[in-house]
N, C-alpha and C positions, 0 to 999 in steps of 0.2 A: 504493500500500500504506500510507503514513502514515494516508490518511483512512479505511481500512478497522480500520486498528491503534484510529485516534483514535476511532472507531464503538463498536468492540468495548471498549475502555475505559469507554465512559459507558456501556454497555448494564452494564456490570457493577458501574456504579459505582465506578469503582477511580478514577473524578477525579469530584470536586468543585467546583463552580464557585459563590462566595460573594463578589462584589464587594462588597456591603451590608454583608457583619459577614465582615472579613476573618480568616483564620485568622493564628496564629503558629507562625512555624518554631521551632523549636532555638534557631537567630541570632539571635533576635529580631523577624525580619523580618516583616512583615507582607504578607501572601498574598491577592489573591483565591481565587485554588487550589489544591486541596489534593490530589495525587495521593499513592495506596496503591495499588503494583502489586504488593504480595504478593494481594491479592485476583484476579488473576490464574491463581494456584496451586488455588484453587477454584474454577476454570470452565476445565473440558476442552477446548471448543470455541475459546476466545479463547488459551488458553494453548497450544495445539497452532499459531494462529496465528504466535502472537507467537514460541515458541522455533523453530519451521520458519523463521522469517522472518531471525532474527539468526542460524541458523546458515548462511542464503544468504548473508546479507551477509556475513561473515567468513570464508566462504571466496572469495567476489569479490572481497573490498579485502583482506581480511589473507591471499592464499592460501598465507603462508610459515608462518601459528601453527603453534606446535609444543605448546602447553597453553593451555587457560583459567583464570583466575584472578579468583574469583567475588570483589566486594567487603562483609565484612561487615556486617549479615547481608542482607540485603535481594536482593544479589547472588546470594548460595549456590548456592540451589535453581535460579538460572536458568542458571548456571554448569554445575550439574550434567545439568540436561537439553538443553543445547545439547551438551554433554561427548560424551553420551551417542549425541545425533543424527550429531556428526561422529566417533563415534569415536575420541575425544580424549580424553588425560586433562585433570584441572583437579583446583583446590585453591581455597584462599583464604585471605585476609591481614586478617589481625585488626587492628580499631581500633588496638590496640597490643600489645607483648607480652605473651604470657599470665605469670598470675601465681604459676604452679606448674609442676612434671615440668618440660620441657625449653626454657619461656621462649620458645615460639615466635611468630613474629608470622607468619610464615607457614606455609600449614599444604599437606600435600601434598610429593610428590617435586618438587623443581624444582633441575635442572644449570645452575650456570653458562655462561651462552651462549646458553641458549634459548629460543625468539622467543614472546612471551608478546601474550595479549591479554586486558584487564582487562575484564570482564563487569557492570554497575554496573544499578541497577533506575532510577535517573533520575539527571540532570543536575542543580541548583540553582545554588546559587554556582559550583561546577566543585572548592573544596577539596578535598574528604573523595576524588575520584578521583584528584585527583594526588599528593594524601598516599600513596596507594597505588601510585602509579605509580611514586613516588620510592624505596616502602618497595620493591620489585621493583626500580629498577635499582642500588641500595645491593646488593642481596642477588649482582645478577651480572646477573639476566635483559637479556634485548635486547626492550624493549615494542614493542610494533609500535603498538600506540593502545589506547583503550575501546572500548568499545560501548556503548549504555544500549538500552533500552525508552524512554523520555522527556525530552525536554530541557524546561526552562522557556523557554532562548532567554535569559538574561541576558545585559548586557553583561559584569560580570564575570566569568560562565565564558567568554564568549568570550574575552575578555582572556588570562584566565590560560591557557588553551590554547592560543593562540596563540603568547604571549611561551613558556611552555615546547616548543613546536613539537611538540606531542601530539596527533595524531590524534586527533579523537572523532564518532565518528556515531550520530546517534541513529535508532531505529526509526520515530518520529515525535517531535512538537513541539507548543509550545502555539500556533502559525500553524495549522497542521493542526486543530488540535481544538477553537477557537473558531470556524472555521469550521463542520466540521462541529455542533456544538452550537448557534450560532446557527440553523443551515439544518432541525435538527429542533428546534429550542424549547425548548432548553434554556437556551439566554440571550436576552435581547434588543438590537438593535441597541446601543441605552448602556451595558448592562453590557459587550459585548464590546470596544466604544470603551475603558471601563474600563480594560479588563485588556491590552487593547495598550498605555495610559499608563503603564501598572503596572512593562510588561517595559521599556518603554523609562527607566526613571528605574531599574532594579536592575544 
């Protein structure tokens, strides 16, 4: 299923592959690739994929969740349609707190005690999820892990998820999708070389 996920993303264009003239993140960092999987949201057929698929997986590995909690914004929508699949409530938790009415950072009903799984649209560095992870077990919750749609495969998200012992699975990976993108000509044997140097030095 990674390589069918990793298929269904470049058919949609929701990654970008640009070893030659690398993108910049946020951080700074320089990227051969560029994933958008809110572009996802407008394609029925992959999005039907991708939200049936993480609410398999979450109930195999997490089968204790008691809510979802989608990471802003990117997270939301996938939060809500997984929600929706299992039958679940969810919410989500804002960059920070808001800055009007009742100063929430997290938004939605959520009881002290109960067993939460963080819904994330990709992996990168691994911060900005366990910012969230953190901002949830401050509030009470009991995290069980993330989930994402894509990792990059960093060493530092690895790191940091490890040293905080956080669960994180991803639906597929940048292993998975230079493959398949090499195998239909989307890159060439040196660019994919590339971009395994890339993951291995982040």
């Amino acid at each position: 299923m990674k390589r069918e996920i990793a298929k269904g993303l470049l058919s949609i264009k929701a990654v970008f592959l640009r070893p030659e003239e690398p993108f910049t993140w946020a951080s700074g960092i320089k990227s051969p690739i560029y994933c958008d999987n809110r572009l996802i949201l407008t394609a029925p057929e992959i999005r039907d994929m991708v939200e049936n698929e993480m609410a398999r997986v979450i109930k195999n590995e997490f089968p204790s969740c008691e809510v979802l909690m989608g990471t802003s914004t990117a997270g939301i929508a996938h939060a809500a349609i997984v929600g929706h699949i299992l039958n679940m409530p969810m919410g989500y938790v804002r960059s920070s707190n808001k800055g009007h009415g009742r100063a929430n950072r997290i938004e939605g009903e959520l009881k002290t005690g109960q067993k939460v799984v963080v819904v994330e649209d990709l992996i990168s560095t691994g911060g900005s999820s366990l910012d969230v992870v953190n901002a949830l077990k401050e509030y009470g919750a009991d995290v069980l892990g993330v989930i994402s749609i894509f990792t990059y495969e960093t060493k530092k998200a690895t790191k940091l998820f490890n040293e905080s012992e956080v669960k994180c699975i991803s639906l597929t990976d940048i292993t998975a999708l230079t493959e398949v993108a090499q195998e239909e000509g989307y890159i060439n044997d040196e660019q994919k070389e590339e971009i395994r140097k890339w993951v291995l030095e982040i």
